[in-house]
Structure formats: C-alpha cells, structure tokens
PyMOL Python script that loads the backbone (N, CA, C, O; Angstrom):
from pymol import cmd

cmd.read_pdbstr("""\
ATOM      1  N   UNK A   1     128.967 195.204  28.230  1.00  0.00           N
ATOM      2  CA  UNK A   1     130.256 195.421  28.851  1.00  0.00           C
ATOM      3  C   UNK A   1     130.408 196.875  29.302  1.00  0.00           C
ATOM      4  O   UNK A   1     130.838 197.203  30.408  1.00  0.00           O
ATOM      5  N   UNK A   2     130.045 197.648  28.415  1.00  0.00           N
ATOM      6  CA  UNK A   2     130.308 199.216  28.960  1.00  0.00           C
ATOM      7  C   UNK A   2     128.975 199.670  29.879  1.00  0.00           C
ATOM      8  O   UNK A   2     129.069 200.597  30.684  1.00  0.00           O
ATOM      9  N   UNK A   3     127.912 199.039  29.710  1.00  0.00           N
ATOM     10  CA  UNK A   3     127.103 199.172  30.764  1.00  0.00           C
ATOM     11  C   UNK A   3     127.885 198.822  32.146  1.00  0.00           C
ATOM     12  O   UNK A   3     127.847 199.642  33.064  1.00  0.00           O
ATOM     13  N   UNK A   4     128.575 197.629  32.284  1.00  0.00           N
ATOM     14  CA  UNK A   4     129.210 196.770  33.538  1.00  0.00           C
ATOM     15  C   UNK A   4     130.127 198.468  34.309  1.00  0.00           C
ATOM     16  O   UNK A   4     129.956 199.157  35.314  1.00  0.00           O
ATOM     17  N   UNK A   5     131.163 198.490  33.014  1.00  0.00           N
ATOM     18  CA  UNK A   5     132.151 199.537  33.264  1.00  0.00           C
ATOM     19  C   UNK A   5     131.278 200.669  34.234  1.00  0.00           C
ATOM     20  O   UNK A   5     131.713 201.117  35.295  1.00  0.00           O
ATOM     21  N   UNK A   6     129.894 201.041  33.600  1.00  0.00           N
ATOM     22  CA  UNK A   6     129.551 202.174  34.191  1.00  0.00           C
ATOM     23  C   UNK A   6     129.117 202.496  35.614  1.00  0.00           C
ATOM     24  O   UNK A   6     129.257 203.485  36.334  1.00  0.00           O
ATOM     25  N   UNK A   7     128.339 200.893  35.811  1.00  0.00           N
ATOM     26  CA  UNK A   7     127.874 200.428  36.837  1.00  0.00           C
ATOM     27  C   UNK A   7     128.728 200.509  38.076  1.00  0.00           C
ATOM     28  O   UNK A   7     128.645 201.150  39.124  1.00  0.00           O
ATOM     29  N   UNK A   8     129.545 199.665  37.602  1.00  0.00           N
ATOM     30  CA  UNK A   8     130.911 199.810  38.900  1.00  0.00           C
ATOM     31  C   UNK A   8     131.272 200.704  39.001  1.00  0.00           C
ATOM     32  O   UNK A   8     131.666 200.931  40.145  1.00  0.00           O
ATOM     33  N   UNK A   9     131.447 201.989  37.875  1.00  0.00           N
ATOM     34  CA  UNK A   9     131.731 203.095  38.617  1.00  0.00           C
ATOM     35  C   UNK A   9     130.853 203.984  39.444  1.00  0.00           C
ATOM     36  O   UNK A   9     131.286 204.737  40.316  1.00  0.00           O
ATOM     37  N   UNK A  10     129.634 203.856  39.127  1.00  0.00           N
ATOM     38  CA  UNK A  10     128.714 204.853  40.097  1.00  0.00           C
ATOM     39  C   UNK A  10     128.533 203.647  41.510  1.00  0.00           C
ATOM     40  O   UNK A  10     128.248 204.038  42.642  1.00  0.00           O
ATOM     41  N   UNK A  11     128.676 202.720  41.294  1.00  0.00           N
ATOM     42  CA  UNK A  11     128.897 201.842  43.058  1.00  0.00           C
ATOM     43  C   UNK A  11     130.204 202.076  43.576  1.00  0.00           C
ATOM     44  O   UNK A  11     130.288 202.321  44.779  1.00  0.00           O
ATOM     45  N   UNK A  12     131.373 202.039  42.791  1.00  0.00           N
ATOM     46  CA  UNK A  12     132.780 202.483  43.386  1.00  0.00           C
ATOM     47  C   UNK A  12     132.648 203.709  43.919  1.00  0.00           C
ATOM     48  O   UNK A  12     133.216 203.903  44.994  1.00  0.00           O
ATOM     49  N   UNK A  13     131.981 204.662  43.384  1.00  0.00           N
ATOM     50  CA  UNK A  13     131.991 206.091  44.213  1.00  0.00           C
ATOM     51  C   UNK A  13     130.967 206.409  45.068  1.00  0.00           C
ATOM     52  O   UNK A  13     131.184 207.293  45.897  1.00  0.00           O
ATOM     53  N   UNK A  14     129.641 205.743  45.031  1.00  0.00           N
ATOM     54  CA  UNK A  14     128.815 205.708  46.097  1.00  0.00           C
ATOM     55  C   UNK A  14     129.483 205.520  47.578  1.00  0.00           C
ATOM     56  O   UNK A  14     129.387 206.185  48.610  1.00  0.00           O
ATOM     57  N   UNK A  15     130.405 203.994  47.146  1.00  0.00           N
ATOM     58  CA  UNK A  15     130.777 203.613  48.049  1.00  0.00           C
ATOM     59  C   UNK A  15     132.003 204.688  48.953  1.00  0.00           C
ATOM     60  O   UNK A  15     132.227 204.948  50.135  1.00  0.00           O
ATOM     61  N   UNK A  16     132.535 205.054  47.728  1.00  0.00           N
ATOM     62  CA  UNK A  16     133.591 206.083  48.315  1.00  0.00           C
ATOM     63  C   UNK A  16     132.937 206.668  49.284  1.00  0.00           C
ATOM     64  O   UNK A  16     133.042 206.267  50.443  1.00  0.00           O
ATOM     65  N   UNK A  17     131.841 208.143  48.796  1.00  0.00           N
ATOM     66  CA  UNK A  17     131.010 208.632  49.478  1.00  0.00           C
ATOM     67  C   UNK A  17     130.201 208.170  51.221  1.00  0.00           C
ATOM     68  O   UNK A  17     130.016 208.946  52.158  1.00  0.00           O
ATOM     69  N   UNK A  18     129.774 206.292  51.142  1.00  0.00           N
ATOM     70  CA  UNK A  18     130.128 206.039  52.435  1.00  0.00           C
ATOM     71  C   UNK A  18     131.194 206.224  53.172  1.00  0.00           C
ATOM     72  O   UNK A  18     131.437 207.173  53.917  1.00  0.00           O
ATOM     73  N   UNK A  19     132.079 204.921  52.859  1.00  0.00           N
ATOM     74  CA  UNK A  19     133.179 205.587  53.912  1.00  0.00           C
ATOM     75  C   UNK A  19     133.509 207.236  54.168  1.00  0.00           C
ATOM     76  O   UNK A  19     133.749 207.726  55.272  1.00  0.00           O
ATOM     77  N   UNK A  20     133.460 207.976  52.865  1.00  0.00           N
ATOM     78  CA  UNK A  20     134.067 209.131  53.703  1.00  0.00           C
ATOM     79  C   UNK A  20     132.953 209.874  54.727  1.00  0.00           C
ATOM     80  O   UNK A  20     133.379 210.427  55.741  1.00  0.00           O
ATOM     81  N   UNK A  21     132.063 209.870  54.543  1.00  0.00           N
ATOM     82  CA  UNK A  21     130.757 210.317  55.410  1.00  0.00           C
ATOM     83  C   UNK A  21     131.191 209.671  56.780  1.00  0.00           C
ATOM     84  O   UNK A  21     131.372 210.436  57.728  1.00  0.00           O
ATOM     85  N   UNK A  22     131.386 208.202  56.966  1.00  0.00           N
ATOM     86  CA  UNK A  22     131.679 206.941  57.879  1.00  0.00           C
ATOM     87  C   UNK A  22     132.639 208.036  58.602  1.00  0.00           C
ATOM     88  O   UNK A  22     132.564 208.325  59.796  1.00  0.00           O
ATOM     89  N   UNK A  23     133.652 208.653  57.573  1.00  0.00           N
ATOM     90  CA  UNK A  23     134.805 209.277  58.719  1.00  0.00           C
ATOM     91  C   UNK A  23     134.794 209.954  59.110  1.00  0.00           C
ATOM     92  O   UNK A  23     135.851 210.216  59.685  1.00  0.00           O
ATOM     93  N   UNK A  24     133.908 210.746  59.219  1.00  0.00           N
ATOM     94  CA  UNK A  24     133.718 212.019  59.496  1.00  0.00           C
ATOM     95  C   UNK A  24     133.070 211.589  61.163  1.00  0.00           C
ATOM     96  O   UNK A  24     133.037 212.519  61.969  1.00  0.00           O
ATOM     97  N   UNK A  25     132.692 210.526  61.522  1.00  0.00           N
ATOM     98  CA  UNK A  25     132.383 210.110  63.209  1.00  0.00           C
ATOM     99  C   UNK A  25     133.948 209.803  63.932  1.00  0.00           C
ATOM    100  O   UNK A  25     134.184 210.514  64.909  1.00  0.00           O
ATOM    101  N   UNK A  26     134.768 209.050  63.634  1.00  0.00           N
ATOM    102  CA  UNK A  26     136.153 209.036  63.992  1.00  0.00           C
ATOM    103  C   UNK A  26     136.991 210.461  64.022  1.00  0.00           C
ATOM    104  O   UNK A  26     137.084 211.270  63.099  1.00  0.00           O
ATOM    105  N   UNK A  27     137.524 210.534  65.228  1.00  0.00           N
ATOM    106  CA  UNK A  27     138.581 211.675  64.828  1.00  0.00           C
ATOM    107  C   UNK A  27     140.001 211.564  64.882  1.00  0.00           C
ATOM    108  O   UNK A  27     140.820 210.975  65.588  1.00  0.00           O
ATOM    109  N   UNK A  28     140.020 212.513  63.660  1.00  0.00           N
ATOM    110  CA  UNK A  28     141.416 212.520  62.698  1.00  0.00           C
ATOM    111  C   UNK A  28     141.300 211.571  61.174  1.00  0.00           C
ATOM    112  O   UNK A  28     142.152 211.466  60.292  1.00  0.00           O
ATOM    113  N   UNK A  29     140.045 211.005  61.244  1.00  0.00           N
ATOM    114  CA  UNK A  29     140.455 210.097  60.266  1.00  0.00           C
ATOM    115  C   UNK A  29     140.697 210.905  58.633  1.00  0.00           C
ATOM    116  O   UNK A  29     141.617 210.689  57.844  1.00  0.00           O
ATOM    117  N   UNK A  30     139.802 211.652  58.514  1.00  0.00           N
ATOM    118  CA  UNK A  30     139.620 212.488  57.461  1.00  0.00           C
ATOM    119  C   UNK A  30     141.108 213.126  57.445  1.00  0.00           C
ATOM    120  O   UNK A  30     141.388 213.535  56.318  1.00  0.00           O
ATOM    121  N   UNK A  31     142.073 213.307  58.340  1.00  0.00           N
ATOM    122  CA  UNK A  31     143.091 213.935  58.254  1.00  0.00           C
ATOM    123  C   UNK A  31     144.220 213.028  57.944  1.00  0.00           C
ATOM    124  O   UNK A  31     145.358 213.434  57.710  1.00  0.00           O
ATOM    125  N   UNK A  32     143.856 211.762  57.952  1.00  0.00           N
ATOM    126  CA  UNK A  32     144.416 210.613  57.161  1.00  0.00           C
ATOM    127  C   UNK A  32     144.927 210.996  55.848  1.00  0.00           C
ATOM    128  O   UNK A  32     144.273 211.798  55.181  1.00  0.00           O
ATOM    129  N   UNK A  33     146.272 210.404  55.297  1.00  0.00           N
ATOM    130  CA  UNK A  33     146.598 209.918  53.496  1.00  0.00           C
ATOM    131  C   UNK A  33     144.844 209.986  53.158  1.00  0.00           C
ATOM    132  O   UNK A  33     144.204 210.909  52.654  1.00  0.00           O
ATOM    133  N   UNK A  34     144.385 208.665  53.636  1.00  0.00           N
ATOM    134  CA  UNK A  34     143.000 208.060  53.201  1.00  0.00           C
ATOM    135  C   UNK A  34     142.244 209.319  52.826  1.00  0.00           C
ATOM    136  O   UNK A  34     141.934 209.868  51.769  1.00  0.00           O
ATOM    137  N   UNK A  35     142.059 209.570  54.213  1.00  0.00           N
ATOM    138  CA  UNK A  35     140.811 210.542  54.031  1.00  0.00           C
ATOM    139  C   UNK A  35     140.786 211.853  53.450  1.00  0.00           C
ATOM    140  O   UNK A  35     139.815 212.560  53.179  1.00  0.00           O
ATOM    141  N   UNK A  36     142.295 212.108  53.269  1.00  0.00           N
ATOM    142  CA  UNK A  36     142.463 213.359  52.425  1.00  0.00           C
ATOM    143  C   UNK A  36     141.878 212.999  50.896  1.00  0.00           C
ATOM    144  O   UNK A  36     140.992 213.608  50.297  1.00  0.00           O
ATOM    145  N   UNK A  37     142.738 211.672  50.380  1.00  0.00           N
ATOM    146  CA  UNK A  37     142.481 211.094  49.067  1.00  0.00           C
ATOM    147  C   UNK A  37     141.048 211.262  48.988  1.00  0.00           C
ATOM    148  O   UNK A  37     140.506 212.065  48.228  1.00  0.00           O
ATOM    149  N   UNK A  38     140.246 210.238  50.049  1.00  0.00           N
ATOM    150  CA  UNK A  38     138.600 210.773  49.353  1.00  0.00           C
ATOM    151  C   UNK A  38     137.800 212.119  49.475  1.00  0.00           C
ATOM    152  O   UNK A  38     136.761 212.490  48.929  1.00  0.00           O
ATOM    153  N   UNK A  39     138.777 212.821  50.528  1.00  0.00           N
ATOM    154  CA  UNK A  39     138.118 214.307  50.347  1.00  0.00           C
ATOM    155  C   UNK A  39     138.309 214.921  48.806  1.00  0.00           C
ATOM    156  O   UNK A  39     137.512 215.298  47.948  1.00  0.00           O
ATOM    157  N   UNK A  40     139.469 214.850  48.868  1.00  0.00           N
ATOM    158  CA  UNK A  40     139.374 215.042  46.982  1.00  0.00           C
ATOM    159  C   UNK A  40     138.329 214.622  46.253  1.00  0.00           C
ATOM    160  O   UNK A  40     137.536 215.305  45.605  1.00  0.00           O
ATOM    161  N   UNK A  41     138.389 213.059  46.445  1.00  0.00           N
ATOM    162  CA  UNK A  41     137.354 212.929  45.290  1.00  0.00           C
ATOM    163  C   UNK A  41     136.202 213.510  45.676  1.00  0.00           C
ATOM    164  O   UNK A  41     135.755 214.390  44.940  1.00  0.00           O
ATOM    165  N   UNK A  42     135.645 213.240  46.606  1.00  0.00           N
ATOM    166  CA  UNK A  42     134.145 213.618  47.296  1.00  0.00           C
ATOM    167  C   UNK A  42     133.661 214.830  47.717  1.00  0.00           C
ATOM    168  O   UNK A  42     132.482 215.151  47.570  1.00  0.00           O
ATOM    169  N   UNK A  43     134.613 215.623  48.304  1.00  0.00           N
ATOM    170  CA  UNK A  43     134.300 216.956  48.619  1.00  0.00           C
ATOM    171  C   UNK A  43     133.764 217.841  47.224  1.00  0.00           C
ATOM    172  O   UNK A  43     132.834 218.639  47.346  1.00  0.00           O
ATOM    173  N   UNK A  44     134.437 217.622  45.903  1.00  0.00           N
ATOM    174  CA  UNK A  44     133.435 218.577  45.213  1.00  0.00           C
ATOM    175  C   UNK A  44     132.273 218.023  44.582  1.00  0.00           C
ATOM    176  O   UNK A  44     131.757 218.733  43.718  1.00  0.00           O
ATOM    177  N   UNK A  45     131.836 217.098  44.782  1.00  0.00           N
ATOM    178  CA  UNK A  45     130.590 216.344  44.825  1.00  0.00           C
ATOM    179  C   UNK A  45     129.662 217.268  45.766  1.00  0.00           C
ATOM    180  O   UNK A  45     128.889 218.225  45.776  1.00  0.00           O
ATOM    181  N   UNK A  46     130.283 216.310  46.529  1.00  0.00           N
ATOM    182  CA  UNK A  46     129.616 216.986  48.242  1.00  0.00           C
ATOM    183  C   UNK A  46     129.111 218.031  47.985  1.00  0.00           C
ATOM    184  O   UNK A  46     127.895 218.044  47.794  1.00  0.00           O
ATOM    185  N   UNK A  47     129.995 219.446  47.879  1.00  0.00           N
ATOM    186  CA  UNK A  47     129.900 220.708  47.510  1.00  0.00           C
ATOM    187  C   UNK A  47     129.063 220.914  46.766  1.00  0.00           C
ATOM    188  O   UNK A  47     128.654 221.997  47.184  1.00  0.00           O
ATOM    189  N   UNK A  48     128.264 220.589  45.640  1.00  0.00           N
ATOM    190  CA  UNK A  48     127.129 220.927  44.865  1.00  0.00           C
ATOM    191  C   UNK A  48     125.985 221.183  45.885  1.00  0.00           C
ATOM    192  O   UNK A  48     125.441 222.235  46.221  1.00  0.00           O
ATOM    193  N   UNK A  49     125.791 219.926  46.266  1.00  0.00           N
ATOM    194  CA  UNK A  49     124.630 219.694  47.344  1.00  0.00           C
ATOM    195  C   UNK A  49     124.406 220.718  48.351  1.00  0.00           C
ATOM    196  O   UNK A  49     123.345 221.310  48.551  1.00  0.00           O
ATOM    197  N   UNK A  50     125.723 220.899  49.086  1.00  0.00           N
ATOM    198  CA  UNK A  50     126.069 221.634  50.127  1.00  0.00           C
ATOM    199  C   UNK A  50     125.474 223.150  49.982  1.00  0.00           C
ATOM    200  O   UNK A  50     124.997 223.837  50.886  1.00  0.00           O
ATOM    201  N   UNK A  51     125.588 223.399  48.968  1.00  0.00           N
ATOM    202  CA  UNK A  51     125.106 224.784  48.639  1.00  0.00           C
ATOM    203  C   UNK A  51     123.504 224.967  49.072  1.00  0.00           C
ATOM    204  O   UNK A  51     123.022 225.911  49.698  1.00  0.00           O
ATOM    205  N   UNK A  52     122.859 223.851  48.580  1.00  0.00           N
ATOM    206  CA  UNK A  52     121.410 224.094  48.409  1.00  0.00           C
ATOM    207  C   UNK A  52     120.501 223.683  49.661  1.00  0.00           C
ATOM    208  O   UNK A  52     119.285 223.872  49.698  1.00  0.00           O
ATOM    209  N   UNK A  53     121.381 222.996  50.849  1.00  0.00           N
ATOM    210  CA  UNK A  53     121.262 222.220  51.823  1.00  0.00           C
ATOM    211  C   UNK A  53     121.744 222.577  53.082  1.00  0.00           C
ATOM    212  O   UNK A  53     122.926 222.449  53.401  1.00  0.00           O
ATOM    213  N   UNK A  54     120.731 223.090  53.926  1.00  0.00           N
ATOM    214  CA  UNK A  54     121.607 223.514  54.714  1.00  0.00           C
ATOM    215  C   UNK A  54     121.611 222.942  55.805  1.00  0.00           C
ATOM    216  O   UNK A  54     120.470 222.796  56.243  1.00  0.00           O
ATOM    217  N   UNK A  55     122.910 222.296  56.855  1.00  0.00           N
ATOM    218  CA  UNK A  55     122.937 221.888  57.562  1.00  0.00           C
ATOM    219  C   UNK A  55     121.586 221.537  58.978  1.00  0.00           C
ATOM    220  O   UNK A  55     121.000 222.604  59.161  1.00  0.00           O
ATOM    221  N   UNK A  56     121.234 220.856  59.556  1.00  0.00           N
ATOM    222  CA  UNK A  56     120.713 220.728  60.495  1.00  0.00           C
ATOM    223  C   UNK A  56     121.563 220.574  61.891  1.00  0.00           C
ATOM    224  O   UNK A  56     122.154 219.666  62.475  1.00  0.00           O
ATOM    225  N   UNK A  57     121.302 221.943  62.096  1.00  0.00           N
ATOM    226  CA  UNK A  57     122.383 221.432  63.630  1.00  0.00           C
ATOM    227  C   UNK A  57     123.817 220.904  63.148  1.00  0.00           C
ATOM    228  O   UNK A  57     124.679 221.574  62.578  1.00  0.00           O
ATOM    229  N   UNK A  58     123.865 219.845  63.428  1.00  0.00           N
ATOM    230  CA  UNK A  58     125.146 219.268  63.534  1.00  0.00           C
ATOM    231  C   UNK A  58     124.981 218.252  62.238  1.00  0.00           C
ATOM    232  O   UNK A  58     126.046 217.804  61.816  1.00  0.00           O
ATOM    233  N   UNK A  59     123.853 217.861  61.601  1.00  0.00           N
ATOM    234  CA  UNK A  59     123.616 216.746  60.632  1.00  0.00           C
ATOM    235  C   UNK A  59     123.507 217.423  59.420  1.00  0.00           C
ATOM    236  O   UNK A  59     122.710 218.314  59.127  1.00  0.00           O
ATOM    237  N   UNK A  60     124.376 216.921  58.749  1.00  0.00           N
ATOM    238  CA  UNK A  60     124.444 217.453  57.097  1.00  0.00           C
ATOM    239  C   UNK A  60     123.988 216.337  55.877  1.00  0.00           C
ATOM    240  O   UNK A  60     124.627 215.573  55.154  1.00  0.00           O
ATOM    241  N   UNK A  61     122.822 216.596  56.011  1.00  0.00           N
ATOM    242  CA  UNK A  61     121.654 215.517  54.622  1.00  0.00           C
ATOM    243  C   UNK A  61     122.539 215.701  53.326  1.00  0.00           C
ATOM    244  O   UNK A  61     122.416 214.756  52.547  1.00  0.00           O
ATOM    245  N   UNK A  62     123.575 216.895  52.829  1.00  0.00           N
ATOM    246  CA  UNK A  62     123.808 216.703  51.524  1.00  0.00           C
ATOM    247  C   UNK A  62     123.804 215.729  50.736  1.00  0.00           C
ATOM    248  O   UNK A  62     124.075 215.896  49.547  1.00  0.00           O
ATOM    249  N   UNK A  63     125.506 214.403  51.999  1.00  0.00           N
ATOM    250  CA  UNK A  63     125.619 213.459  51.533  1.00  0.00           C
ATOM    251  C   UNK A  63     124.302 212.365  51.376  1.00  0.00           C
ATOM    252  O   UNK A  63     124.516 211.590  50.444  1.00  0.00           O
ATOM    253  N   UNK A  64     123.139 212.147  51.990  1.00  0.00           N
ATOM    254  CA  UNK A  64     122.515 211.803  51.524  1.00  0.00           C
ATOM    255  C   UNK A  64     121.998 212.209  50.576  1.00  0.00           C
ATOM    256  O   UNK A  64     122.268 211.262  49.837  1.00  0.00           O
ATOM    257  N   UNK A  65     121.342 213.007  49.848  1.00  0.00           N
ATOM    258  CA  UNK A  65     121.015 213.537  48.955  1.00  0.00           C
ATOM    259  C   UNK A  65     121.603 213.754  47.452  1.00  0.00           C
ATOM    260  O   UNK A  65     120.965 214.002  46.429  1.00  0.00           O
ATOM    261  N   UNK A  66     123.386 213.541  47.664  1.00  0.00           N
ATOM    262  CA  UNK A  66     124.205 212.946  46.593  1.00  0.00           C
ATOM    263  C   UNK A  66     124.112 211.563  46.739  1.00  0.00           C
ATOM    264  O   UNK A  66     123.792 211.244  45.594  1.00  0.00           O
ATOM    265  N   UNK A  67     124.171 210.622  47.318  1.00  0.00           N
ATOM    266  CA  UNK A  67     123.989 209.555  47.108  1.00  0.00           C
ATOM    267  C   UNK A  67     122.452 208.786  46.474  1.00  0.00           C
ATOM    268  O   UNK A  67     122.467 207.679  45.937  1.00  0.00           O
ATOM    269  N   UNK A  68     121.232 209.583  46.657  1.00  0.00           N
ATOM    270  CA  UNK A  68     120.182 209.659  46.112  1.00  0.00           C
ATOM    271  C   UNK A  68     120.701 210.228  44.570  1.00  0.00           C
ATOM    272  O   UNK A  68     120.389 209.415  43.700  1.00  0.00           O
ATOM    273  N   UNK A  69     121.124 210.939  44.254  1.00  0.00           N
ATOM    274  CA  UNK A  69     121.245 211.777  42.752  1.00  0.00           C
ATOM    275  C   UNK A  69     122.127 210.872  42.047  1.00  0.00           C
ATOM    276  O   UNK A  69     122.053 210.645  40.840  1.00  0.00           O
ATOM    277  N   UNK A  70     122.899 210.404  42.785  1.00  0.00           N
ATOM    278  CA  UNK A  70     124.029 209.125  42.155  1.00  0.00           C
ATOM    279  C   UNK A  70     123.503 207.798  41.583  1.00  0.00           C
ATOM    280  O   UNK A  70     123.763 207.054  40.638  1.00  0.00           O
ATOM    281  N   UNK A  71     122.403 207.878  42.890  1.00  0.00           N
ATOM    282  CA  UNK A  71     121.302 206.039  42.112  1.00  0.00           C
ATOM    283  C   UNK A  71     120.833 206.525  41.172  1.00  0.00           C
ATOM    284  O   UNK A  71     120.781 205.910  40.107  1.00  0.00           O
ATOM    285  N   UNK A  72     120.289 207.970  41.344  1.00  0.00           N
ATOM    286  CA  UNK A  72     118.912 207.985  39.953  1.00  0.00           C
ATOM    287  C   UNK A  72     119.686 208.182  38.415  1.00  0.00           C
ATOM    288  O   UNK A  72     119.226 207.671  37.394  1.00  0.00           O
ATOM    289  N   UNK A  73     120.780 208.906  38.438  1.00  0.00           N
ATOM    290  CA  UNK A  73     121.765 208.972  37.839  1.00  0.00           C
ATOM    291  C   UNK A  73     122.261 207.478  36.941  1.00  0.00           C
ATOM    292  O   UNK A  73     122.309 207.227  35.736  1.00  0.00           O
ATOM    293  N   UNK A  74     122.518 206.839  37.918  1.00  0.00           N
ATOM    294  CA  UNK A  74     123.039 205.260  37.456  1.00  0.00           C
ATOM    295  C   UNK A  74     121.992 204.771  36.761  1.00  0.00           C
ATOM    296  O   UNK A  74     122.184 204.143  35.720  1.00  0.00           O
ATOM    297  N   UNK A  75     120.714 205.004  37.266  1.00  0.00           N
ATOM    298  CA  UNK A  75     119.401 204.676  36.636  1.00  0.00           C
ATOM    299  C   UNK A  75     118.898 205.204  35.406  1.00  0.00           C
ATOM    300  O   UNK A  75     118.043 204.599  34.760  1.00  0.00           O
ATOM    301  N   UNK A  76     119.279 206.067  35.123  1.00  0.00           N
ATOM    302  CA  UNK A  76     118.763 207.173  34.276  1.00  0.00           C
ATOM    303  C   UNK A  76     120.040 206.673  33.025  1.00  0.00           C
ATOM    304  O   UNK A  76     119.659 206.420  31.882  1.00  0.00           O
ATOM    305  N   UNK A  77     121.252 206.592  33.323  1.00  0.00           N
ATOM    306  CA  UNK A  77     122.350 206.005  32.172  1.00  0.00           C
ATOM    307  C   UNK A  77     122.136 204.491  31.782  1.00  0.00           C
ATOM    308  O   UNK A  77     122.386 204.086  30.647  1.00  0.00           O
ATOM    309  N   UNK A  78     121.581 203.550  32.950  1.00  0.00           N
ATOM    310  CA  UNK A  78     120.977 202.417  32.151  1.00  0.00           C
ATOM    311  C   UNK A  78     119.836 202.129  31.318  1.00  0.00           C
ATOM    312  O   UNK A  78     119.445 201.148  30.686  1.00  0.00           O
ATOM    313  N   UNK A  79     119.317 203.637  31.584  1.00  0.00           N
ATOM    314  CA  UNK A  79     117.398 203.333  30.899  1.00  0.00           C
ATOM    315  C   UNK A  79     117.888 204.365  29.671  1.00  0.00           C
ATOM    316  O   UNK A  79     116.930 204.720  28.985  1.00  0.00           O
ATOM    317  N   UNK A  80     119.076 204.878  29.281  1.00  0.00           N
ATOM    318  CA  UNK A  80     119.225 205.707  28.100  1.00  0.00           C
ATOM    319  C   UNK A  80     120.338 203.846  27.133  1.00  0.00           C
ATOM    320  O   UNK A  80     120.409 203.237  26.066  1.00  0.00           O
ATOM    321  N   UNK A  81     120.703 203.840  28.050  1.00  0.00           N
ATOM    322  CA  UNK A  81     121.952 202.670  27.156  1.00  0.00           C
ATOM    323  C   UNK A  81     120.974 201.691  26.806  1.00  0.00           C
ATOM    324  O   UNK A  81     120.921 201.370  25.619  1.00  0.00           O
ATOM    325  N   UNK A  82     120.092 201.091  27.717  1.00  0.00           N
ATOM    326  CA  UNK A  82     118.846 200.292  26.917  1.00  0.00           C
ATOM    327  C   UNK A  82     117.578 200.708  25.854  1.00  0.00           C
ATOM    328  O   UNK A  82     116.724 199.887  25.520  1.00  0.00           O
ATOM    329  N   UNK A  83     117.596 201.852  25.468  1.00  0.00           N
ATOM    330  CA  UNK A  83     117.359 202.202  24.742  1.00  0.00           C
ATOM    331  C   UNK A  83     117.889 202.627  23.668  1.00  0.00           C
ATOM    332  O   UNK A  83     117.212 202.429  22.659  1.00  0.00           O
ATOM    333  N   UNK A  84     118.997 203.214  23.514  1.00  0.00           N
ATOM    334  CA  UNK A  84     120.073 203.050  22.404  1.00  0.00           C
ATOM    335  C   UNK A  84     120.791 201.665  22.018  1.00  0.00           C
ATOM    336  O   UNK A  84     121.419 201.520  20.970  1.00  0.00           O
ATOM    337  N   UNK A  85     120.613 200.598  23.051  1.00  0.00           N
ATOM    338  CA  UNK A  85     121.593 199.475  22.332  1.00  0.00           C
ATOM    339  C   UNK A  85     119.983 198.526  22.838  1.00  0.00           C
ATOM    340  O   UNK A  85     119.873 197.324  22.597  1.00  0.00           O
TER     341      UNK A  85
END
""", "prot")
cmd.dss("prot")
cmd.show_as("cartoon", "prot")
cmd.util.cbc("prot")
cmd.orient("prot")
C-alpha cells in the first residue's frame, strides 16, 4: 500500500512536470491560475537541474533530465522498499 502511495506520487509529479514543460509552447499559458500553480510546484525542481544545464539555444534539456532523475528515483525507492519489506 505505501509502495502504491509512493508510486502515484512520483507519476503525479512527473506528470505535472509534462504539462508544465507542454506550456511553455502556448502563450500565456504559464501565466494562467494553472500554470502559475505548477510553476510553484515545478520550478524549484526545475531549478536544481537548471543550474548544471545549460540551455541550448532556445531548448532547455533540464526538464528532461528531471524527469530522468524522477524515474530512477521512483526506482531506486522501490528496490530499497523491496528489500526492507
């Protein structure tokens, strides 16, 4: 069960992390209620990455690169919980 709990949360925020990436092609959306709400959550995520990553031109890999750290992450808390339980 608390495996389940954990699961859904690193897919609930992956997913966050899409869409808000998603909004960043629309304009204004990010300037949305919405998109403010997931800048919150996501932007200091984002921001870790951001530091070490530096833009290409106009294409910013961070968010990929948090979303990579997020699977291995999810991976890494199920291969510790199967081993403790």
């Amino acid at each position: 069960m608390l495996l389940s709990i954990i699961s859904t949360a690193f897919t609930v925020y992956s997913f966050a992390l899409i869409i808000y990436i998603l909004m960043s092609w629309f304009p204004g959306a990010r300037q949305s209620a919405f998109g403010e709400m997931l800048g919150r959550i996501c932007e200091p995520y984002l921001d870790v990455f951001r530091r070490f990553i530096p833009p290409l031109g106009m294409i910013d890999l961070s968010p990929i690169v948090g979303i990579i750290v997020l699977r291995l992450a999810e991976s890494g808390v199920r291969t510790i919980y199967f081993m403790i339980f």
